[in-house]
Backbone as JSON, one array per atom type, in Angstrom:
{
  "sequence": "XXXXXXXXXXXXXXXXXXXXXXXXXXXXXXXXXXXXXXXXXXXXXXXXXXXXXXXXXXXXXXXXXXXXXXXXXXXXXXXXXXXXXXXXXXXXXXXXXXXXXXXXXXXXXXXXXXXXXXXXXXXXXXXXXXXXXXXXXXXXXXXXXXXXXXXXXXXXXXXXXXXXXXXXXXXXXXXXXXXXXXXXXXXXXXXXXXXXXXXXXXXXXXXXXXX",
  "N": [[-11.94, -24.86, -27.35], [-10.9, -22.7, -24.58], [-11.65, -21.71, -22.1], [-12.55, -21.66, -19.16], [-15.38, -22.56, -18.41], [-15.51, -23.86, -20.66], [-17.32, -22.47, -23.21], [-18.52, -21.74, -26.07], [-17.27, -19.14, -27.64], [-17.91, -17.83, -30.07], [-20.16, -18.53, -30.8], [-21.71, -17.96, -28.54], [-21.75, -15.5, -28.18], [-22.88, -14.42, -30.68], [-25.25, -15.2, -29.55], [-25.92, -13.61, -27.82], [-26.15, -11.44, -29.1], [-27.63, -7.95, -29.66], [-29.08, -8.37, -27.01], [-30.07, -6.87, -24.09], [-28.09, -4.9, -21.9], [-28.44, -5.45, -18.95], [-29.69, -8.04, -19.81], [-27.38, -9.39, -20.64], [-26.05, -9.32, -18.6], [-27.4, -10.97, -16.48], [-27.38, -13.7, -17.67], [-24.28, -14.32, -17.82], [-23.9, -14.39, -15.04], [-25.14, -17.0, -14.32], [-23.57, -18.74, -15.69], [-21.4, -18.56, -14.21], [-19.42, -20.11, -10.87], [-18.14, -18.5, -9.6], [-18.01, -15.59, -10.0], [-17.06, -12.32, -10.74], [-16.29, -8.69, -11.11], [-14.7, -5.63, -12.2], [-13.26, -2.8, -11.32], [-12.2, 0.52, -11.43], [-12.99, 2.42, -10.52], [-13.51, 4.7, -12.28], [-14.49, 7.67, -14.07], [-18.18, 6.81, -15.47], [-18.68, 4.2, -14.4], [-19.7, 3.54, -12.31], [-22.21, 2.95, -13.72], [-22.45, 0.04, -14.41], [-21.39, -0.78, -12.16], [-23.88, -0.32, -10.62], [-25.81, -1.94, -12.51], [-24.74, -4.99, -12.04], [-24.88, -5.0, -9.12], [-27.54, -4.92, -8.49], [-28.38, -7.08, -9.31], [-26.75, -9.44, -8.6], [-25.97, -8.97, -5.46], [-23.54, -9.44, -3.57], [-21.69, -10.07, -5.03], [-18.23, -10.37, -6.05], [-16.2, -7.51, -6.06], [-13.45, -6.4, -7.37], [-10.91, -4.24, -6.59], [-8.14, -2.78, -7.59], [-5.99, -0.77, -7.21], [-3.95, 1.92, -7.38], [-2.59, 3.79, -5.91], [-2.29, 6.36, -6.92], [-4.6, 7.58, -7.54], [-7.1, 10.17, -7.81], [-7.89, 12.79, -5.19], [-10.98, 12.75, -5.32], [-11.29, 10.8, -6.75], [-11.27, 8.63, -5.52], [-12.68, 9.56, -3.16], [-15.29, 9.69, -4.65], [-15.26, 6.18, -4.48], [-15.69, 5.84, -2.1], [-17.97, 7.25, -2.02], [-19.85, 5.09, -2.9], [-19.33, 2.42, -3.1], [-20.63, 3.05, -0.24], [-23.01, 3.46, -1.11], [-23.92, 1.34, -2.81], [-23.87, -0.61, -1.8], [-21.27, -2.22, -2.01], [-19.35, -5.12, -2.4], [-16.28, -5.16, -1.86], [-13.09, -5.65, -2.87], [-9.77, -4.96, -2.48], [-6.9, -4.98, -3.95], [-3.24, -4.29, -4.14], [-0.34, -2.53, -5.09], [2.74, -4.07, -4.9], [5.25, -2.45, -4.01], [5.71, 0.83, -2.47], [4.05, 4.28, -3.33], [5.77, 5.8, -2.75], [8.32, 4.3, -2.94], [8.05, 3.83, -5.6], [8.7, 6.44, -6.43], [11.03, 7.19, -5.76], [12.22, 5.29, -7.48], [11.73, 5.42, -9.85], [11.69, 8.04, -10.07], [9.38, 9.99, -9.94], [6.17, 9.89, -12.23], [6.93, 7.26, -15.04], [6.82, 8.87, -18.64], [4.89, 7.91, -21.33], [6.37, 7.27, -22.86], [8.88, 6.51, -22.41], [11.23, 4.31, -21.75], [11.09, 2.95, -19.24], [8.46, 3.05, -18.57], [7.23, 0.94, -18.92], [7.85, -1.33, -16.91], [6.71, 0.13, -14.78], [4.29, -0.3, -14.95], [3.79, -2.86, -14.64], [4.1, -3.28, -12.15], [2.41, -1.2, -10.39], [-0.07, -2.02, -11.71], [-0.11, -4.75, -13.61], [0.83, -6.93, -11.98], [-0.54, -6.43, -9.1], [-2.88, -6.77, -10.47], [-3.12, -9.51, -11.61], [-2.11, -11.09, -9.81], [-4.57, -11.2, -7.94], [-6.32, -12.44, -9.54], [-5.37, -14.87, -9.64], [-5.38, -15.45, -6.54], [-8.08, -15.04, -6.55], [-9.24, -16.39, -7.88], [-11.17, -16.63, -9.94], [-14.33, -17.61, -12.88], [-15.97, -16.16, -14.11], [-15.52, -12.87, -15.39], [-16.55, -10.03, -15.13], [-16.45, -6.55, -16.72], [-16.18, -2.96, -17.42], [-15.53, -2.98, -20.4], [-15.6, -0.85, -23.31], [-16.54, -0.9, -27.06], [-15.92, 1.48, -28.44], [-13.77, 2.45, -26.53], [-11.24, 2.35, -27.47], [-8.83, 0.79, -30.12], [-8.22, -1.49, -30.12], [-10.01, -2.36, -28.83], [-11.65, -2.75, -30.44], [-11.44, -5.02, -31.88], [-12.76, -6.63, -30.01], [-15.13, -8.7, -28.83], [-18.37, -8.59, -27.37], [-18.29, -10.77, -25.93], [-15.13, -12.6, -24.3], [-11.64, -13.86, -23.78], [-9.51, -14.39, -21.13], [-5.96, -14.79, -21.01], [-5.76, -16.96, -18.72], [-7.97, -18.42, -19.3], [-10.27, -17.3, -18.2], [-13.42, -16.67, -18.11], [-14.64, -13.56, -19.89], [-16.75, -10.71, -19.42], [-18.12, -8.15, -20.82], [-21.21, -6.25, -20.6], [-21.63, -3.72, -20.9], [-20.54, -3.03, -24.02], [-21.21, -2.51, -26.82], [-22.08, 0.11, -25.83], [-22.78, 3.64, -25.74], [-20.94, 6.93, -24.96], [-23.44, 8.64, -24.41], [-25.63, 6.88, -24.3], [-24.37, 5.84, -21.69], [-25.07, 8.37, -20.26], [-27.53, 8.88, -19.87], [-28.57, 6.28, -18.62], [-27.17, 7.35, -15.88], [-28.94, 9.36, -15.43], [-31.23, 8.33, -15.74], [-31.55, 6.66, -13.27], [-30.41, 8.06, -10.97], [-27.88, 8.37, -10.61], [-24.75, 9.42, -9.14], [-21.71, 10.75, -10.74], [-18.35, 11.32, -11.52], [-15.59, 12.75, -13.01], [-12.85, 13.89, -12.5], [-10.25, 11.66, -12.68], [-7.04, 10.05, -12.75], [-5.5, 7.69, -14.41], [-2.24, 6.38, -14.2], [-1.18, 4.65, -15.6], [-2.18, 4.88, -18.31], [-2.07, 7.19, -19.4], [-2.86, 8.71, -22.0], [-6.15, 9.02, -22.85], [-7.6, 6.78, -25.03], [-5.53, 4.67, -24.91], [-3.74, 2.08, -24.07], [-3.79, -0.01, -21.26], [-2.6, -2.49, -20.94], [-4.24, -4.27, -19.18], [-6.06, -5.44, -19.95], [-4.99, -6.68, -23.02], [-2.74, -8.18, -21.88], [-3.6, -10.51, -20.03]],
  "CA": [[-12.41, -23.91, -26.34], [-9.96, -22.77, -23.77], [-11.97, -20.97, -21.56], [-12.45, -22.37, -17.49], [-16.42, -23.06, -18.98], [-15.99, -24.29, -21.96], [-18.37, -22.02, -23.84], [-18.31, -21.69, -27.45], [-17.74, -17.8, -27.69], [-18.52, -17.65, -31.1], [-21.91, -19.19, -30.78], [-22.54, -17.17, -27.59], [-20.95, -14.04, -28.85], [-24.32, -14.66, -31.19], [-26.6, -15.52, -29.01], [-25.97, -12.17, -26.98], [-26.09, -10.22, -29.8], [-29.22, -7.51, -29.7], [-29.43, -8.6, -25.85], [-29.59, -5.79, -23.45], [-27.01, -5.51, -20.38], [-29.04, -6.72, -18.04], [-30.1, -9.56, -20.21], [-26.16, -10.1, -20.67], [-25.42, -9.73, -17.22], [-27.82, -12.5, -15.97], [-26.57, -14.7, -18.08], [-22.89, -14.5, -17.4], [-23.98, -14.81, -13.71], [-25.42, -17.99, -14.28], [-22.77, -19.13, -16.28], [-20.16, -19.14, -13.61], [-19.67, -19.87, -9.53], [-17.21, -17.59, -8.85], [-17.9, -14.36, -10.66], [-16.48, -11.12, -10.2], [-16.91, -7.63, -11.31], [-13.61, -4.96, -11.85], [-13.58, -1.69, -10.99], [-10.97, 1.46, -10.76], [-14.3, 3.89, -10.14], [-13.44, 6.25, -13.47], [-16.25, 8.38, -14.7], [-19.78, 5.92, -15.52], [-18.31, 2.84, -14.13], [-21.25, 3.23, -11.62], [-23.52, 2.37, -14.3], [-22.14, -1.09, -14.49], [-21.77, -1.59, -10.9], [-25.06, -0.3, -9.97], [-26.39, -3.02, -12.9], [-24.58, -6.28, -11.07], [-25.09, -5.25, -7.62], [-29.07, -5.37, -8.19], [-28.55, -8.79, -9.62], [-25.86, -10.12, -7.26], [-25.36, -8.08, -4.08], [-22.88, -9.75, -2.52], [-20.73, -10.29, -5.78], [-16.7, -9.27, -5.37], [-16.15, -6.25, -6.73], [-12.14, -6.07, -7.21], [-10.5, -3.02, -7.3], [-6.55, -2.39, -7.6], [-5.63, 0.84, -6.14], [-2.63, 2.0, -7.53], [-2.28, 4.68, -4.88], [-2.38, 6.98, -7.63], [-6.3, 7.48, -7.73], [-7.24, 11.52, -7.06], [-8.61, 12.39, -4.13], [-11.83, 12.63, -6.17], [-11.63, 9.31, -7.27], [-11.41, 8.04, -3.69], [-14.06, 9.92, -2.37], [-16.68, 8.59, -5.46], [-15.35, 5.15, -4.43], [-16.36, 5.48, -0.94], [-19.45, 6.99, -2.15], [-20.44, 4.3, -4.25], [-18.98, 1.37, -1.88], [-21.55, 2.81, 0.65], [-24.71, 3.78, -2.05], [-24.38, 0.55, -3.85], [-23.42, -1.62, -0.67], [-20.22, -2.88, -2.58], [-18.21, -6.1, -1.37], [-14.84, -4.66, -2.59], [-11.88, -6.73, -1.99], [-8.54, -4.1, -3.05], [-5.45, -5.2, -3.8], [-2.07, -2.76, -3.73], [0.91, -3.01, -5.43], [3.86, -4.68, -3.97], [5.91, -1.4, -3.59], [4.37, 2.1, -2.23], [4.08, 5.17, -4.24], [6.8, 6.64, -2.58], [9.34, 4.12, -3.21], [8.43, 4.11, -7.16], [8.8, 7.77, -6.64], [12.27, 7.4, -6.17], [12.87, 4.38, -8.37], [11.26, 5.93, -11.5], [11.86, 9.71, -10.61], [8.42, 10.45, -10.48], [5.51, 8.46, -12.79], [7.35, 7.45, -16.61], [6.18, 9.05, -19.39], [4.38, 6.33, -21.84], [7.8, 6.71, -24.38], [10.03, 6.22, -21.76], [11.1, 2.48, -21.29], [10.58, 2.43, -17.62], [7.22, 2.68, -18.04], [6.08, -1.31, -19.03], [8.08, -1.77, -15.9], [5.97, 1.23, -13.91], [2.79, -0.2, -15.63], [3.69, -3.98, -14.07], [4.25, -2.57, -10.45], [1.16, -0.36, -9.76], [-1.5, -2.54, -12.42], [-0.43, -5.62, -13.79], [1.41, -8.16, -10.75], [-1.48, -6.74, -8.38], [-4.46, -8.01, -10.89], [-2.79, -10.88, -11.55], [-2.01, -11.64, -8.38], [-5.51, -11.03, -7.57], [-6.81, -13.05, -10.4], [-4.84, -16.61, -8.73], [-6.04, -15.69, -5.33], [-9.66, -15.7, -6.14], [-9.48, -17.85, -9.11], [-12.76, -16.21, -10.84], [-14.28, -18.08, -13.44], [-16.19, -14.5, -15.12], [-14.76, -11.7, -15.2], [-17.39, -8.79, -15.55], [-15.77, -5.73, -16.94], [-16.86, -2.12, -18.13], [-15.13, -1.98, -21.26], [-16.37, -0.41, -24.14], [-15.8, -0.84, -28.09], [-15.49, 2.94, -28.73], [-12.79, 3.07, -26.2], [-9.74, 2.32, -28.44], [-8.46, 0.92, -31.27], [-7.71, -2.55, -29.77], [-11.42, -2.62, -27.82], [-13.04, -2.96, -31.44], [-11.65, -5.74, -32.24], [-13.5, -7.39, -29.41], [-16.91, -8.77, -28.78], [-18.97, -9.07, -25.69], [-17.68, -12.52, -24.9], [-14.15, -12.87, -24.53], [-11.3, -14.54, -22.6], [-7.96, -14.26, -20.53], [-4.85, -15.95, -21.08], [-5.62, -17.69, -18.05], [-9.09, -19.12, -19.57], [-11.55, -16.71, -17.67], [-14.42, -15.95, -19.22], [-15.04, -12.16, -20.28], [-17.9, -10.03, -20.07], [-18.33, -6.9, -21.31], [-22.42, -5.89, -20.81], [-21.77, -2.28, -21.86], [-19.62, -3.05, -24.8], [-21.73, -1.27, -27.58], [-23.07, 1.34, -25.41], [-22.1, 5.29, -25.97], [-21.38, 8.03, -23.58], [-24.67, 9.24, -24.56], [-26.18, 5.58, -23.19], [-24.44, 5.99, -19.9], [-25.41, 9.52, -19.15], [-28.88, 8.09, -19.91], [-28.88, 5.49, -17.51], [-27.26, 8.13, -14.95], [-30.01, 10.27, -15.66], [-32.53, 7.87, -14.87], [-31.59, 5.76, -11.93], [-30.05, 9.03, -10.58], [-26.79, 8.32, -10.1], [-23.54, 9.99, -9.24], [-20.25, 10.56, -11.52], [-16.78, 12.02, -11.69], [-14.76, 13.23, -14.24], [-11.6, 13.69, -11.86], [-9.78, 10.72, -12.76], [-6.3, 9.87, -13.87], [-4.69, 6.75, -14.47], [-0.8, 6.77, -14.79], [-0.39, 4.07, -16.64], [-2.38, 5.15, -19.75], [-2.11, 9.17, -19.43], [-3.53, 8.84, -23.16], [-7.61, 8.19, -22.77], [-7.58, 5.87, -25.98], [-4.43, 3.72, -24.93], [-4.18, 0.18, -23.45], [-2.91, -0.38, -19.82], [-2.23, -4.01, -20.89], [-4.73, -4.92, -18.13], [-7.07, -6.25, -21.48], [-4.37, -7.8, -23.95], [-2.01, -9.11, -21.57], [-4.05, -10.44, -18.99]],
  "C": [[-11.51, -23.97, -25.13], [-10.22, -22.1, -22.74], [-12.56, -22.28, -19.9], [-14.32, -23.32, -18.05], [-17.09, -23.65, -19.74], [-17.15, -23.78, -22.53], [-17.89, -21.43, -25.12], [-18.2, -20.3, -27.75], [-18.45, -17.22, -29.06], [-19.86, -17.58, -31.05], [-22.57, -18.49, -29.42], [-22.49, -15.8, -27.78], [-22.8, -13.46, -29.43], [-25.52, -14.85, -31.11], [-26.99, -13.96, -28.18], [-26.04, -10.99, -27.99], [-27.73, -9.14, -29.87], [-29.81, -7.52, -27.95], [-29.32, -7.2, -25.41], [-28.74, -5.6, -22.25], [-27.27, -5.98, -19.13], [-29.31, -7.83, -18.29], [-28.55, -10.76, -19.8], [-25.26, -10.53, -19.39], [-25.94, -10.9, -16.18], [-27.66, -13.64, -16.67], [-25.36, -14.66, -17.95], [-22.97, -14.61, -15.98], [-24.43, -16.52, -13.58], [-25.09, -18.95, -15.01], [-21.84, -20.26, -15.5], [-20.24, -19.59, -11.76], [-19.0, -18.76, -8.66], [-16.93, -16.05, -9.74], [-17.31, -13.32, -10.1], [-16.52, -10.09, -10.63], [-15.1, -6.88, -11.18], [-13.97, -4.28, -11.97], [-12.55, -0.81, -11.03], [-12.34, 2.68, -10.49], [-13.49, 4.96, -11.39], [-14.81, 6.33, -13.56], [-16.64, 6.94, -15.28], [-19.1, 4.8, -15.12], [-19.43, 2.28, -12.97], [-22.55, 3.12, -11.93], [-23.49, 0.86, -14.39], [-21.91, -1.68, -12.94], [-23.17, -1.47, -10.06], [-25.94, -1.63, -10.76], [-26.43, -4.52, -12.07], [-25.03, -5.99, -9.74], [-26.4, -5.42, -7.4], [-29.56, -6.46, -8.76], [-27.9, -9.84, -8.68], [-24.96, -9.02, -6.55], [-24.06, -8.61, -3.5], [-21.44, -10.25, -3.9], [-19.25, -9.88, -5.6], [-16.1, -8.83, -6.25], [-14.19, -6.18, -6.46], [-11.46, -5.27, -7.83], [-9.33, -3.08, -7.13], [-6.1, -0.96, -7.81], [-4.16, 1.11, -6.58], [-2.03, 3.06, -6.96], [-2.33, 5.94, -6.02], [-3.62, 8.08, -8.4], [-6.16, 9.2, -7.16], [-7.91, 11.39, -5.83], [-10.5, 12.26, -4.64], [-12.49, 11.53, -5.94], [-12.0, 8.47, -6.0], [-12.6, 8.41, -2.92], [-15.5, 9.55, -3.13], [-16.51, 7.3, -4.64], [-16.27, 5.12, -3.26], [-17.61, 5.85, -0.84], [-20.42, 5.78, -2.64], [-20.51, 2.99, -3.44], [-20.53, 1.36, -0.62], [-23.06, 2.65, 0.0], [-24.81, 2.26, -1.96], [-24.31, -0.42, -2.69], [-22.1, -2.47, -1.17], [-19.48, -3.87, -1.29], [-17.13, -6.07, -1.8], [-14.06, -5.36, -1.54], [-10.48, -5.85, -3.3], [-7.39, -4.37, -2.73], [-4.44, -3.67, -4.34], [-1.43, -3.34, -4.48], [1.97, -3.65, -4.19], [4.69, -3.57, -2.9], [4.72, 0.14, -3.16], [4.8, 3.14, -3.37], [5.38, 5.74, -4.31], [8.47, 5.84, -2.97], [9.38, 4.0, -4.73], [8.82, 5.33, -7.45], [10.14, 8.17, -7.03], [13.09, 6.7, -7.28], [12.79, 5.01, -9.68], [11.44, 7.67, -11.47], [10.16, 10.51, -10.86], [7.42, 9.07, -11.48], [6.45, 8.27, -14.49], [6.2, 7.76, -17.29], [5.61, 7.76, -20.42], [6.16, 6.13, -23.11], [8.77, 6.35, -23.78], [10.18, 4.43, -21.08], [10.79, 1.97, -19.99], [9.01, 2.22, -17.41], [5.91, 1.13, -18.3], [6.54, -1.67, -17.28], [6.74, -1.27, -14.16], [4.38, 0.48, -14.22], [2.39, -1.62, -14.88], [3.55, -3.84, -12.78], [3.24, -2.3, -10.12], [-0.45, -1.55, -10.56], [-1.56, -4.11, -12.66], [-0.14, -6.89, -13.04], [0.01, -7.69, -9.67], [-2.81, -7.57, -8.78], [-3.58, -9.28, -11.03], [-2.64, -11.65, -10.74], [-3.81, -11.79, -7.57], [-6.6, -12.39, -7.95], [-6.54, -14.46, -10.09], [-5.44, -16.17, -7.53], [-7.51, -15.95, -5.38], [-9.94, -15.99, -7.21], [-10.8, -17.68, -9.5], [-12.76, -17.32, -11.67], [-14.95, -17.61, -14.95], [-16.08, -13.76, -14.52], [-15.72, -10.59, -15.81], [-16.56, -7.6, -15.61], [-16.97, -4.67, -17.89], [-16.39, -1.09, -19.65], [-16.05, -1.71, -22.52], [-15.84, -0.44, -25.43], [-15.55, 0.44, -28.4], [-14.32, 3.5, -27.83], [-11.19, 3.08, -26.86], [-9.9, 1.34, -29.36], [-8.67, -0.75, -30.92], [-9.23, -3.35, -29.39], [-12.23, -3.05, -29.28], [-12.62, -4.12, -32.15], [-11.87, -7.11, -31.01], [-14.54, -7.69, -29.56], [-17.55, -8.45, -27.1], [-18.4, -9.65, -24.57], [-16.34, -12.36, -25.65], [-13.4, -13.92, -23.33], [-9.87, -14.2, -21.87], [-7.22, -15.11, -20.61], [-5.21, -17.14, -19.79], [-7.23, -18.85, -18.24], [-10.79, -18.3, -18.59], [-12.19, -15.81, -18.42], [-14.88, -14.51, -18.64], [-16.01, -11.33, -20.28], [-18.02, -8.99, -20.11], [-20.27, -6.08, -21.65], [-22.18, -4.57, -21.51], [-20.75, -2.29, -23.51], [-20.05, -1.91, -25.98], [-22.53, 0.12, -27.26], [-22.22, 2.55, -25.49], [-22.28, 5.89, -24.89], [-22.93, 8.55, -23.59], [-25.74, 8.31, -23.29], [-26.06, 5.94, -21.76], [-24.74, 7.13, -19.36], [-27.19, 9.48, -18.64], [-29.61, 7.85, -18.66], [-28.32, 6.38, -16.19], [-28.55, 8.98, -14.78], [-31.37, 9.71, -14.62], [-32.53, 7.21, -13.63], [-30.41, 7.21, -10.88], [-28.71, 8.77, -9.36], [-25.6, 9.74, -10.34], [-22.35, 9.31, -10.27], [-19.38, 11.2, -11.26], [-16.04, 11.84, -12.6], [-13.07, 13.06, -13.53], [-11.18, 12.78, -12.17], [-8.08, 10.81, -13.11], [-5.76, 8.11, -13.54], [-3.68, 6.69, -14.91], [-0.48, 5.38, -15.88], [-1.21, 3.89, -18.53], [-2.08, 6.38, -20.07], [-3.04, 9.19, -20.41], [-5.2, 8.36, -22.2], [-7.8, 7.07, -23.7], [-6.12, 5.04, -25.72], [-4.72, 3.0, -23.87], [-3.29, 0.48, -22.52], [-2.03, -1.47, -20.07], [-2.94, -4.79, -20.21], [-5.52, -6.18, -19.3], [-6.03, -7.07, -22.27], [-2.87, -8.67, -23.07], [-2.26, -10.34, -20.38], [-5.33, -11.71, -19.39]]
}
């Protein structure tokens, strides 16, 4: 077991199975001391932060801003930041938009080799960098197995190269689920979104398998 908790994922993988996401989310809170919660605010991601924040309010919600966000997207966040009372702590890339603008010509397409480089710049040196500064020990996340190819051969419980434990409460839940739970706790969404470093909806940032 190589995880900061030493927890058997297998055997918890199993124990969470059938649970519901609140069940799964108070237990991965009381797992760790230094939990954390990620965020880029895409459409239903405010079903998963409205879950933690009415379990742990004061949890830190870390978002990485790749300046790239619509205005849309920006204006949910700050809705959501104020609804939900979020304790968001947002890291940046190193460089600004404008000087990748010139470096890369604009954002790379996903076939064009510049873009692992474009994808490290804006996504993966800020989480990472993020990830040593506040040295989590779970990592609450809203991914989902129906989102790609890569996502299904996950579980619930997983881990990061760096040994931080994984959680995934919505993992088997469907768009259907989250419009659901919008429905009933009468939340806001947005569709506006893009993220440059997948363009595709079914393709991997790298934030998940390299990370």
């Amino acid at each position: 077991m190589s995880n900061k908790l030493n927890i058997d994922l297998d055997k918890a993988n199993a124990e969470l199975n059938g649970k519901t996401a609140e069940e799964i989310i108070a237990w991965a809170l009381a797992q760790g001391s230094n939990p954390i919660i990620t965020t880029n605010f895409r459409p239903y991601e405010v079903v998963l932060l409205d879950m933690v924040a009415k379990q742990r309010p004061d949890i830190k919600v870390l978002f990485v801003d790749s300046g790239y966000n619509t205005q849309a997207t920006y204006r949910h966040a700050q809705d959501l930041i104020k609804r939900l009372n979020l304790n968001v702590i947002t890291y940046l890339p190193q460089q600004t938009a404008a000087w990748r603008d010139v470096e890369f010509n604009g954002i790379p397409s996903v076939n064009n080799p510049a873009h692992e480089k474009f994808t490290e710049q804006v996504k993966l040196e800020p989480f990472g960098r993020a990830l040593k500064e506040i040295a989590p020990d779970v990592w609450i996340n809203a991914i989902r197995k129906d989102q790609t190819e890569f996502r299904q051969s996950l579980d619930v419980l997983s881990e990061s190269k760096d040994g931080v434990l994984k959680v995934a409460p919505l993992f088997h839940w469907s768009e259907d689920d989250l419009e659901a739970y919008l429905k009933a706790h009468d939340l806001p969404n947005e569709h506006d979104y893009f993220d440059p470093t997948k363009v595709e909806e079914n393709r991997e940032c790298g934030l998940h398998t390299q990370l």
